[in-house]
C-alpha positions in Angstrom: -8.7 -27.3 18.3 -7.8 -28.0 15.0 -10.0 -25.3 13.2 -7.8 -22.7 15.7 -4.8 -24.4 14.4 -5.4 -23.7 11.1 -6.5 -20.2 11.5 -3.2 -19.6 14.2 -0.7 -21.3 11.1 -3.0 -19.0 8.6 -2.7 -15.8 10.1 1.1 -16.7 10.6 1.9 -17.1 7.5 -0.1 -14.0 6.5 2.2 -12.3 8.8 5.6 -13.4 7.9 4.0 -12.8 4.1 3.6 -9.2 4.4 7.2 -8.5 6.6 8.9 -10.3 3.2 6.8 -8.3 0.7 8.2 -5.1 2.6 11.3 -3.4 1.3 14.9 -4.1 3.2 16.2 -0.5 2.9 13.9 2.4 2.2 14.8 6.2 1.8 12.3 8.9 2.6 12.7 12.6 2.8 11.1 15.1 4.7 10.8 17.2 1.7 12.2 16.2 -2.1 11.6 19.6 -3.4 13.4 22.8 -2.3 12.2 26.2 -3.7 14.8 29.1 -2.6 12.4 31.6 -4.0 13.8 34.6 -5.7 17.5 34.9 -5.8 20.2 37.0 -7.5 22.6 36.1 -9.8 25.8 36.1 -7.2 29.5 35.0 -7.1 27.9 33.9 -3.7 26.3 29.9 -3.8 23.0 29.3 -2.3 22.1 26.1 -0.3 18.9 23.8 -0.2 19.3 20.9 2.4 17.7 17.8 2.2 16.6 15.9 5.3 15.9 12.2 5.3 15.4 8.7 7.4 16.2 5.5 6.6 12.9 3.9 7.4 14.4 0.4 6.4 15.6 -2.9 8.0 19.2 -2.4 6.7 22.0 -0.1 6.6 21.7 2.6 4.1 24.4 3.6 1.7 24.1 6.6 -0.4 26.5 6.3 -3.6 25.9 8.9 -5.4 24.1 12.1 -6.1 24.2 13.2 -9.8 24.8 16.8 -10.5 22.7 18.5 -13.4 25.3 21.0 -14.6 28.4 22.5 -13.3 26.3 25.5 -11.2 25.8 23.1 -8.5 27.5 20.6 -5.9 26.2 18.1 -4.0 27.2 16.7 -1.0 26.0 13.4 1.3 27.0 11.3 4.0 29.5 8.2 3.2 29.1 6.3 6.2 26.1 4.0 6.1 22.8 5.3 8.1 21.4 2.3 10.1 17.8 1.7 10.3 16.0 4.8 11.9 18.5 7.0 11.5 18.4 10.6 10.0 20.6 12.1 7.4 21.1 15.1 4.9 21.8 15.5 1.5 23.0 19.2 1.0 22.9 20.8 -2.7 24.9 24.0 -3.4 23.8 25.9 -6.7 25.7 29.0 -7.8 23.3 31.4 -9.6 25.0 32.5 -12.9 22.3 34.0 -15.2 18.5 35.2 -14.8 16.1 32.4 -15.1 12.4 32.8 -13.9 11.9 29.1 -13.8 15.3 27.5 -12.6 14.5 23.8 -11.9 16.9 21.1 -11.7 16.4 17.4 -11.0 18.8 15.2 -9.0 19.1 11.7 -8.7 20.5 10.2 -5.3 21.3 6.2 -6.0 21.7 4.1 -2.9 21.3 0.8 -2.3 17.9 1.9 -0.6 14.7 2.0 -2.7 13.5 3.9 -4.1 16.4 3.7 -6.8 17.4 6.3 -7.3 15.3 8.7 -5.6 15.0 12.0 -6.9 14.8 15.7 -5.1 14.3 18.8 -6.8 15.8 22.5 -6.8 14.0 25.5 -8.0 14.3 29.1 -8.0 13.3 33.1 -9.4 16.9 33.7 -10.3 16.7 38.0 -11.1 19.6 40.2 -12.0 22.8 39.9 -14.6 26.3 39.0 -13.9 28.3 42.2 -13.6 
C-alpha cells in the first residue's frame, strides 16, 4: 500500500509538473506566411489574411502588429480571444514598384507567446506606376 502511495503522489506530481511547465497563453496560426503570387503595381491594395487560435489557458490580447514600411496596413482584433477561440490578423499591402522578390516581415506582440510572433508577406510584384 505504501509502495502505490508513492508511485500515486509520484505520478501526481509528474502531472501537475508538466501542466506548469506549459505556456498560459499561446498564439498559433494556420499559416505565418502569405505568398500573393504575381501582382501588378496598382493604386488598388492587395490583402493576405492571417488566421489563428489561441491554443492557451488565458485570454489573448494582441497589441500590436508592426508595419514594415508605409505600403502596407495591418489590422487585428482588440477584444481579447479566450482560450480556443479563432481570430484574424488581416495585412493590406499597396504594390508601388516592380520587385521580383517582395518580402516583408511583421511582428504581432501580444501578451501570448510566442513574443512577438512573426508572419510573412511575399510577392512577384510586375509592371511600373503609370
Amino acid at each position: 500500500m505504501k509502495r502505490f502511495l508513492i508511485s500515486f503522489l509520484l505520478l501526481l506530481f509528474c502531472g501537475l509538473a508538466s501542466l506548469s511547465a506549459q505556456p498560459k497563453k499561446t498564439l498559433v496560426f494556420d499559416n505565418n506566411t502569405q505568398n500573393l503570387g504575381t501582382i501588378s503595381v496598382s493604386e488598388n491594395g492587395y490583402t493576405a489574411v492571417y488566421s489563428f487560435t489561441n491554443a492557451g489557458l488565458l485570454p489573448l490580447q494582441i497589441q500590436v502588429v508592426s508595419e514594415p514600411c508605409i505600403c502596407t496596413k495591418a489590422s487585428w482584433p482588440k477584444e481579447e480571444i479566450a482560450p480556443g477561440d479563432n481570430g484574424e490578423i488581416t495585412i493590406t499591402y499597396q504594390a508601388n514598384e516592380p520587385n521580383d522578390n517582395m518580402s516583408l516581415t511583421f511582428y504581432v506582440y501580444s501578451n501570448g507567446i510566442p513574443n512577438p510572433a512573426v508572419i510573412f508577406l511575399k510577392a512577384k510584384v510586375k509592371g511600373s506606376k503609370k
